[in-house]
Steps between C-alpha positions, in 0.01 A plus 500: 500500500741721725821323645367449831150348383707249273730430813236382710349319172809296516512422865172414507493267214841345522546528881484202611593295180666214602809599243736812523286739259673840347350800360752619289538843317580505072878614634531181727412706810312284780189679597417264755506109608276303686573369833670174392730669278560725770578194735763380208681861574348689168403893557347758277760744360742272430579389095280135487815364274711586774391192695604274233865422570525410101366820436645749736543796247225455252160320402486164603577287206123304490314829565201504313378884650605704133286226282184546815536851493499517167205321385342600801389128599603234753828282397589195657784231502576239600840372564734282759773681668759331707274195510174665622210562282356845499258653293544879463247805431499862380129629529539863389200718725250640263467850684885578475654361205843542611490317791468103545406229769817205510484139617605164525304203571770266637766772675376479791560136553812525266622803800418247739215768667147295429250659751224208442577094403454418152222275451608222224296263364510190770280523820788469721577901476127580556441281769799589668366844453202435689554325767 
């Protein structure tokens, strides 16, 4: 897969994901970001550690991307950070084995940037929904 083919992969997969999405480079370069993340101010070329004040000058301290890249499989965690729950993911691409896809479910309600309600369990959030 050439750069440009894996590009529009990417935008056509994770597009219109409803959570800033990253595809990252091995070296921590950001290959592209969907158009959430772009809403949240993120922009290809740019370090991905570099938008993590805690981690201005190296890898972010709960980045999982060496172990994915590594093992060349899908890692996930899930933590709380400054009281929000957010489940992270490095899903390394199959066709380029030094490059990964990065996301959060939780951020974008953590950044305070959810495109769509959240449905929760009680029928007052889907009704409200559909009337």
């Amino acid at each position: 897969m050439d750069n440009q083919q894996m590009l529009n992969a990417f935008e056509q997969m994770w597009g219109p994901f409803p959570e800033p999405v990253m595809l990252i480079r091995k070296d921590r370069t950001i290959l592209a970001v969907n158009t959430l993340a772009r809403t949240a101010g993120c922009s290809a070329g740019v370090k991905c550690f570099s938008l993590n004040p805690e981690a201005v000058t190296s890898a972010c301290k709960a980045c999982k991307a060496n172990l994915a890249l590594r093992e060349h499989r899908t890692v996930c965690i899930d933590t709380v950070q400054n009281g929000n729950h957010i489940i992270g993911y490095w899903m390394p691409l199959v066709d380029a084995p030094d490059v990964y896809v990065h996301f959060g479910i939780g951020c974008a309600e953590a950044m305070g940037i959810q495109p769509y309600p959240i449905l929760r369990d009680g029928k007052n959030d889907l009704v409200a929904l559909t009337n």
